[in-house]
C-alpha positions in Angstrom: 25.3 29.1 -21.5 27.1 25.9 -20.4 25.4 26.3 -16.9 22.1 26.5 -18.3 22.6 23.2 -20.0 24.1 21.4 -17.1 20.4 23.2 -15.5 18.6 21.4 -17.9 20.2 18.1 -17.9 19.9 18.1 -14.2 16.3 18.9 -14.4 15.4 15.9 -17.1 17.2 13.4 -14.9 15.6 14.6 -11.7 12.0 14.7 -13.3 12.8 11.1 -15.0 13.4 9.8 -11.7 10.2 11.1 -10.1 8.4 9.9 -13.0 9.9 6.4 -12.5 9.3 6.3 -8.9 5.5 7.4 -9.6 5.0 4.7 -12.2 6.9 2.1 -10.0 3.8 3.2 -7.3 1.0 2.9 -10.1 -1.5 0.3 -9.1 -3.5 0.5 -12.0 -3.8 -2.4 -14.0 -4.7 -6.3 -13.4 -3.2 -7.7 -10.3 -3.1 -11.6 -8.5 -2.8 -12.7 -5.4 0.5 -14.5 -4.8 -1.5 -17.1 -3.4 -2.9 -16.9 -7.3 -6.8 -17.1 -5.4 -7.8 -13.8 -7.1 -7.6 -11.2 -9.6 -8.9 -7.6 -10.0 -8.5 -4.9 -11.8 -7.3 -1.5 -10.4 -8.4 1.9 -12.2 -9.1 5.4 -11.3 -12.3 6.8 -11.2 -12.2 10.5 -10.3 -9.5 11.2 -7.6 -9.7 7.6 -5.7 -8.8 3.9 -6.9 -11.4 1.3 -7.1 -11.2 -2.1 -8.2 -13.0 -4.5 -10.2 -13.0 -8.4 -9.2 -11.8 -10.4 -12.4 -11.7 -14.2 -10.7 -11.2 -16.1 -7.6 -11.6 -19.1 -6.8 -14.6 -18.8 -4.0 -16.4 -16.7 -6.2 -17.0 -19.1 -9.1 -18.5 -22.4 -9.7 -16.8 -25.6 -9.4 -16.4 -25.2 -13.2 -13.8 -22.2 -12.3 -15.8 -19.5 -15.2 -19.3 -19.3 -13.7 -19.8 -16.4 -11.1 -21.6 -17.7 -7.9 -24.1 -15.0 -7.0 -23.6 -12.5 -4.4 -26.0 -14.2 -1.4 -24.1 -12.6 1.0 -24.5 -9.2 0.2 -26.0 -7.0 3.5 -28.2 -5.6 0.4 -31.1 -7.7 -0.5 -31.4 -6.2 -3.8 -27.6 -7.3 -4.7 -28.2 -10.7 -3.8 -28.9 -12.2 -7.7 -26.4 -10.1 -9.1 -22.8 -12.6 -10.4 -19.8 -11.6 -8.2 -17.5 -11.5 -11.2 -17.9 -7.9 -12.7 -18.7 -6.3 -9.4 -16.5 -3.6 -8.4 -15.4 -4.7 -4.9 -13.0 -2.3 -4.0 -13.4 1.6 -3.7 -12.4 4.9 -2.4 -8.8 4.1 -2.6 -6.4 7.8 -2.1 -2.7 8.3 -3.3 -1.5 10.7 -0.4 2.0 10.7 -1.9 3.6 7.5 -0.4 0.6 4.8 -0.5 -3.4 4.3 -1.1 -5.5 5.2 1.9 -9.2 4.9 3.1 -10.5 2.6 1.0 -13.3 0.1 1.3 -13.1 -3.6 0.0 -16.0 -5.8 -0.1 -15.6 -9.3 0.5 -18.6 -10.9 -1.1 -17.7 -14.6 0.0 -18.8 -13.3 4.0 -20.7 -10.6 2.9 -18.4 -7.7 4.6 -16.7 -4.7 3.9 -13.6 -3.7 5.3 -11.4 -0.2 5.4 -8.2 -1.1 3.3 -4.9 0.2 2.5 -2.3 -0.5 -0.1 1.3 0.2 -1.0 3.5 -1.2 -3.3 7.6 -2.1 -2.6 9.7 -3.5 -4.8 7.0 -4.2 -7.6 4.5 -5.9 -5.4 1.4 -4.4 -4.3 0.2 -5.2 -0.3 -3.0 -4.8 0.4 -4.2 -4.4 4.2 -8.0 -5.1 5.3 -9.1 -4.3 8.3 -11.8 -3.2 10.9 -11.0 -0.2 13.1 -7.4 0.2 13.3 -5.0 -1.4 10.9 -3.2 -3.7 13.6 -6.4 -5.8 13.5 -6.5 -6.7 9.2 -4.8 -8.9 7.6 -2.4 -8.2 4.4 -2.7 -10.1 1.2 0.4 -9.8 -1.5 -0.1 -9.2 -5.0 2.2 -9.9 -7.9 1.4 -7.9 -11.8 -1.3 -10.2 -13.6 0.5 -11.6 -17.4 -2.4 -13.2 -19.0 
Protein backbone atom coordinates (compact mmCIF):
# COMPACT_ATOMS: atom_id res chain seq x y z
CA UNK A 1 0.00 0.00 0.00
CA UNK A 2 2.64 2.47 1.06
CA UNK A 3 4.41 1.85 -2.37
CA UNK A 4 1.42 2.58 -4.30
CA UNK A 5 1.15 5.94 -2.63
CA UNK A 6 4.79 6.90 -2.99
CA UNK A 7 3.59 5.67 -7.05
CA UNK A 8 1.10 8.20 -6.99
CA UNK A 9 2.86 11.04 -5.43
CA UNK A 10 5.66 10.43 -7.81
CA UNK A 11 3.28 10.43 -10.73
CA UNK A 12 1.47 13.98 -9.66
CA UNK A 13 4.81 15.66 -9.31
CA UNK A 14 6.17 14.29 -12.49
CA UNK A 15 2.89 15.24 -14.52
CA UNK A 16 2.92 18.76 -12.61
CA UNK A 17 6.15 19.37 -13.96
CA UNK A 18 5.42 18.47 -17.57
CA UNK A 19 2.47 20.47 -17.27
CA UNK A 20 4.54 23.47 -16.13
CA UNK A 21 7.13 23.11 -18.63
CA UNK A 22 4.19 23.01 -21.47
CA UNK A 23 2.49 26.11 -20.10
CA UNK A 24 6.05 27.87 -19.68
CA UNK A 25 6.20 26.94 -23.84
CA UNK A 26 2.50 28.35 -24.46
CA UNK A 27 2.59 31.20 -26.90
CA UNK A 28 -0.93 31.84 -26.84
CA UNK A 29 -1.87 35.00 -25.75
CA UNK A 30 -0.94 38.86 -26.50
CA UNK A 31 2.70 39.46 -27.03
CA UNK A 32 5.22 42.90 -27.69
CA UNK A 33 8.16 43.36 -29.21
CA UNK A 34 10.92 44.30 -26.66
CA UNK A 35 11.63 47.00 -28.93
CA UNK A 36 7.69 47.76 -27.84
CA UNK A 37 7.12 48.39 -32.07
CA UNK A 38 4.40 45.73 -32.14
CA UNK A 39 1.80 43.53 -30.74
CA UNK A 40 -0.16 40.39 -31.78
CA UNK A 41 -2.11 38.06 -30.63
CA UNK A 42 -1.22 34.32 -30.74
CA UNK A 43 -4.03 31.49 -30.83
CA UNK A 44 -4.63 28.12 -32.14
CA UNK A 45 -6.64 27.47 -34.93
CA UNK A 46 -6.78 23.68 -35.62
CA UNK A 47 -3.37 22.03 -35.03
CA UNK A 48 -1.05 25.21 -36.07
CA UNK A 49 -0.55 28.80 -34.34
CA UNK A 50 -1.43 31.91 -36.15
CA UNK A 51 -1.41 35.31 -35.09
CA UNK A 52 -3.30 38.35 -35.27
CA UNK A 53 -1.52 41.90 -35.56
CA UNK A 54 -2.91 44.13 -32.62
CA UNK A 55 -0.59 47.46 -33.25
CA UNK A 56 2.62 48.73 -34.45
CA UNK A 57 3.81 51.52 -35.06
CA UNK A 58 4.39 51.40 -39.09
CA UNK A 59 1.16 50.10 -39.46
CA UNK A 60 -0.93 53.03 -38.07
CA UNK A 61 -1.39 56.65 -38.71
CA UNK A 62 0.59 59.34 -37.23
CA UNK A 63 -2.34 59.45 -34.81
CA UNK A 64 -0.97 55.88 -33.40
CA UNK A 65 -5.04 54.17 -33.52
CA UNK A 66 -5.79 54.51 -37.28
CA UNK A 67 -4.68 51.35 -39.41
CA UNK A 68 -2.83 52.45 -42.62
CA UNK A 69 -4.16 50.21 -45.33
CA UNK A 70 -2.48 47.19 -46.65
CA UNK A 71 -0.95 48.85 -50.17
CA UNK A 72 1.59 46.52 -50.22
CA UNK A 73 -0.10 43.46 -50.29
CA UNK A 74 1.17 41.07 -53.58
CA UNK A 75 -2.91 40.69 -53.62
CA UNK A 76 -4.64 43.52 -55.36
CA UNK A 77 -7.84 42.71 -53.79
CA UNK A 78 -6.18 43.13 -50.14
CA UNK A 79 -4.97 46.36 -50.82
CA UNK A 80 -8.03 48.55 -49.10
CA UNK A 81 -8.37 46.31 -46.35
CA UNK A 82 -6.77 48.16 -42.56
CA UNK A 83 -3.61 46.17 -41.44
CA UNK A 84 -4.79 46.19 -37.88
CA UNK A 85 -7.14 42.97 -37.53
CA UNK A 86 -5.33 41.07 -40.23
CA UNK A 87 -4.02 37.92 -39.25
CA UNK A 88 -0.37 38.11 -40.31
CA UNK A 89 0.96 35.14 -39.02
CA UNK A 90 0.03 31.40 -39.80
CA UNK A 91 0.81 27.81 -39.91
CA UNK A 92 2.80 27.92 -36.89
CA UNK A 93 3.58 23.75 -35.44
CA UNK A 94 4.50 22.75 -31.83
CA UNK A 95 6.90 19.68 -32.64
CA UNK A 96 7.63 19.15 -28.95
CA UNK A 97 10.46 21.75 -28.25
CA UNK A 98 9.49 24.92 -30.48
CA UNK A 99 6.91 26.31 -33.33
CA UNK A 100 7.94 25.36 -36.82
CA UNK A 101 6.95 26.29 -40.54
CA UNK A 102 5.12 29.05 -40.15
CA UNK A 103 4.51 32.07 -42.53
CA UNK A 104 4.49 35.77 -41.29
CA UNK A 105 3.38 38.51 -43.43
CA UNK A 106 5.01 41.72 -43.27
CA UNK A 107 2.49 44.16 -44.59
CA UNK A 108 4.81 47.29 -44.31
CA UNK A 109 7.07 45.59 -47.55
CA UNK A 110 4.40 43.56 -48.68
CA UNK A 111 6.35 40.07 -48.02
CA UNK A 112 5.95 36.91 -46.47
CA UNK A 113 8.50 35.08 -44.78
CA UNK A 114 8.85 31.20 -43.24
CA UNK A 115 9.18 31.81 -39.46
CA UNK A 116 9.96 30.07 -36.37
CA UNK A 117 9.57 30.56 -32.68
CA UNK A 118 10.61 29.32 -29.26
CA UNK A 119 10.36 30.55 -26.06
CA UNK A 120 13.35 30.52 -23.11
CA UNK A 121 13.04 31.79 -19.99
CA UNK A 122 9.55 33.55 -20.50
CA UNK A 123 10.36 35.26 -23.73
CA UNK A 124 9.18 34.31 -26.97
CA UNK A 125 11.92 34.59 -30.18
CA UNK A 126 10.65 34.77 -33.26
CA UNK A 127 12.90 34.03 -36.45
CA UNK A 128 11.92 35.26 -40.18
CA UNK A 129 13.48 34.27 -42.78
CA UNK A 130 13.86 33.31 -46.57
CA UNK A 131 15.22 29.91 -47.42
CA UNK A 132 17.28 28.68 -44.67
CA UNK A 133 17.06 30.15 -41.11
CA UNK A 134 20.77 31.53 -41.13
CA UNK A 135 19.47 34.29 -43.48
CA UNK A 136 16.25 35.87 -41.04
CA UNK A 137 16.43 37.95 -38.59
CA UNK A 138 15.01 37.28 -34.78
CA UNK A 139 12.76 39.73 -33.07
CA UNK A 140 12.26 39.21 -28.99
CA UNK A 141 9.08 39.34 -27.47
CA UNK A 142 8.09 40.02 -23.85
CA UNK A 143 4.13 38.91 -22.38
CA UNK A 144 1.74 42.04 -23.36
CA UNK A 145 0.08 43.61 -19.55
CA UNK A 146 -2.32 46.00 -20.93
Amino acid sequence: MKTIKIAVVLLIVILSKMQAQTSDKNIIGVWESDKKDVRMEFFKNGDQYCAKLLWGNLVVEKDGVTSKKDLKNPAKQLRNRNIIGITSLTGLKWDGKEYIDGKIYDPPSGDTYTCKAWIENGKLSLRGFLGISILGKTVTWHRYKS
